[in-house]
C-alpha positions, -999 to +999 in steps of 0.1 A: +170+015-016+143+012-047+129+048-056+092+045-044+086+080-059+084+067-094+058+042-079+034+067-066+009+088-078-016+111-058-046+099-072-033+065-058-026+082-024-056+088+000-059+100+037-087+096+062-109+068+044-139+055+062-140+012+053-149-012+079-134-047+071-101-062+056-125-072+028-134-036+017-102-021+020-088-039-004-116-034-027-106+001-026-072-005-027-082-024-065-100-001-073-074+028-070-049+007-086-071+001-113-071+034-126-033+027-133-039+001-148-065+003-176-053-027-189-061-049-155-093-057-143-104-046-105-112-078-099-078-094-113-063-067-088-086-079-060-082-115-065-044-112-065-041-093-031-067-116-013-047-144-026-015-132-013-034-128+024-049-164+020-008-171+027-011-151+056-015-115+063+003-085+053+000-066+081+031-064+098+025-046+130+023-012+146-012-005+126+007-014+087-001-031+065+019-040+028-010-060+011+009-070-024+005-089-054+018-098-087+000-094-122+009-112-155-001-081-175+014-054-154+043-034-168+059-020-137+053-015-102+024+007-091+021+018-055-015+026-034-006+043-007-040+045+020-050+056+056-079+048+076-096+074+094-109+041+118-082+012+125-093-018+105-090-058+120-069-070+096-052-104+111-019-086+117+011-102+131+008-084+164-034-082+166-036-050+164-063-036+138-042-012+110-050+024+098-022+030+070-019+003+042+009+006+014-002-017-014+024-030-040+011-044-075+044-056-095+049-070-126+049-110-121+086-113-136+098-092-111+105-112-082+138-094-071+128-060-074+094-069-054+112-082-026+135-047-029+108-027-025+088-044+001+119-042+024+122-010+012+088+003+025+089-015+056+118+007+067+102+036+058+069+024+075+097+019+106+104+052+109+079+066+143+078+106+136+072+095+099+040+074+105+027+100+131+030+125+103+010+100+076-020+093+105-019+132+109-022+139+075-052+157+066-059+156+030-046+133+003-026+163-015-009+163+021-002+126+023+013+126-015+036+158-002+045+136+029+052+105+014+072+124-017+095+143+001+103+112+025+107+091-005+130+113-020+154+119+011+152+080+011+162+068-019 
């Protein structure tokens, strides 16, 4: 299993957001990762996560989402790690609208490792007890904790 600890930040990791479409969720979602990557633009961020739903969407049921995309000028993978206070329509595979959203932004020579850590955050996201905890979470400092010390027992 890929380490996401070395993925994740906490000013990439926020609880309890207030958005209201697919659209403006990942506009946030850019704009968190953008802070990581000085070197990307939002909207090259944006354009490569509304791309990769174009194909279809990324949420994969039981209120997740793992929006993704790859970037010519990224050096390594970055993690955004987000929940909803509000459930958000967002085309999942089961129709249900989705509160937490894990967003991977890789390096676009990194197929292998991309499709590692996808799988690898889907079992996570699996895990019941462990999304209750993330919806319950309270602050973002909380949500980092969480995340971390699930990560870590994990990996």
């Amino acid at each position: 299993m890929i380490n996401l600890t070395t993925m994740l930040t906490e000013n990439c990791t926020k609880s309890a957001v207030l958005f209201n479409s697919k659209k403006r969720i990942l506009e946030y979602i850019a704009e968190l990762a953008q802070q990581q990557l000085p070197e990307v633009t939002e909207y090259s961020i944006l354009e490569a996560l509304m791309a990769r739903e174009k194909l279809g969407s990324t949420g994969i049921g039981g209120g997740i989402a793992i929006p993704h995309g790859k970037l010519s000028n990224v050096v390594k993978p970055i993690l955004v790690f987000v929940v909803s206070k509000e459930a958000i329509a967002f085309d999942a595979i089961d129709n249900q609208p989705v509160d937490i959203f894990c967003a991977i932004l890789i390096p676009e020579d990194q197929c292998q490792s991309h499709l590692s850590t996808l799988s690898s955050i889907a079992k996570l996201l699996s895990q019941k007890e462990l999304t209750k905890k993330i919806r319950a979470a309270e602050t973002n400092q909380q949500l980092y904790q969480l995340l971390m010390e699930h990560c870590e027992v994990n990996s």
